[in-house]
N, C-alpha and C positions, 0 to 999 in steps of 0.2 A: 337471152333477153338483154337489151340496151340498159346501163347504166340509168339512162334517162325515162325506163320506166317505172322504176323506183323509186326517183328522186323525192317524192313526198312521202315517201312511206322510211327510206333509208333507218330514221334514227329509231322506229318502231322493231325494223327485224332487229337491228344491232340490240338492242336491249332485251328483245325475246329470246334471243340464243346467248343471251347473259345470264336470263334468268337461274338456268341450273348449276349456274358457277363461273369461276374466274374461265375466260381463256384467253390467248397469247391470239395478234391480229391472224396470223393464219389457220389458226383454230374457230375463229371467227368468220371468216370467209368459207371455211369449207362447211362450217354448221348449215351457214345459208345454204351453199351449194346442195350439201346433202338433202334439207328439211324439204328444199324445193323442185327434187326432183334433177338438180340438176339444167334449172331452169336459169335460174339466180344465179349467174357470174360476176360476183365486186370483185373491184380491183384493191389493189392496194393503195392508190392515189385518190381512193373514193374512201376509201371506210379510217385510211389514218389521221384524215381532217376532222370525217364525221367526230370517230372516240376522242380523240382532242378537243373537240366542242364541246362536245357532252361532258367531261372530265370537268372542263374547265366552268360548266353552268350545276354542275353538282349530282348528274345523274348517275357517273360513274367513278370509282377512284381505281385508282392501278398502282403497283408497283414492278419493280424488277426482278425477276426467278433466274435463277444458276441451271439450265440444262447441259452437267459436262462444261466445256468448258464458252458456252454458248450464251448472253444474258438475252433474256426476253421482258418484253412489256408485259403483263398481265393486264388485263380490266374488267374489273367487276360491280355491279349494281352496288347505288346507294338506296336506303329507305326512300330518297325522290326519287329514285330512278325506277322505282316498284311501283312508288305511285305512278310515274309518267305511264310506265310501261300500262298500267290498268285503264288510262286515261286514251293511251295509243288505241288498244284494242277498242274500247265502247268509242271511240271517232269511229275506227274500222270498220267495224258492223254498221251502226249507221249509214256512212258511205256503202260500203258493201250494197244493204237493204234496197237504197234510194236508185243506184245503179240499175241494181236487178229489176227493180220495178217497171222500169223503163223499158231495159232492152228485154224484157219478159213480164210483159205485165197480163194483169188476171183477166182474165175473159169477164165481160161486161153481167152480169147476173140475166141468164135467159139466152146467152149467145154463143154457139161453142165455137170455138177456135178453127 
């Protein structure tokens, strides 16, 4: 799937798959990949803007980890970043709801489908 069909939703996965802990952007990228099947392909030029955004407006802080002799970025959830993320989801669903309604909406009371 296109970078560009995520694009509103982007900073929602990235904090969803923070949730359970720090990880390093390619631990990042493959969470997506994995949660969705494989569906979700970020790039690295997509999600290292994104977590530098968020960093930078408080949802996330990060520091540097020693793997061997390899340094990496960590980034993990701030208490706003817990809220956002709560705030991501109840948008989601909403949208979600409003969507579905639409392209599946309920048969009229008396009339079947």
């Amino acid at each position: 799937m296109k970078t560009d069909a995520v694009r509103g939703h982007l900073d929602g996965l990235l904090l969803s798959v923070l949730e359970s802990g720090p990880l390093h952007g390619y631990a990042i990228i493959a969470a997506v990949q994995e949660r969705s099947g494989g569906v979700l392909e970020l790039r690295k030029g997509t999600i290292y803007p994104a977590l530098n955004r968020l960093e930078r407006i408080g949802l996330l802080s990060s520091a540097w980890e020693s793997v061997g002799e390899r340094r990496r970025r960590c980034y993990e959830l701030t208490d706003a970043g817990r809220r956002s993320l709560a705030t991501e989801r109840s948008h989601w669903r909403a949208f979600t709801a409003a969507i579905g309604s639409v392209l599946e909406p309920a048969p009229a009371p008396g009339h079947a489908r």
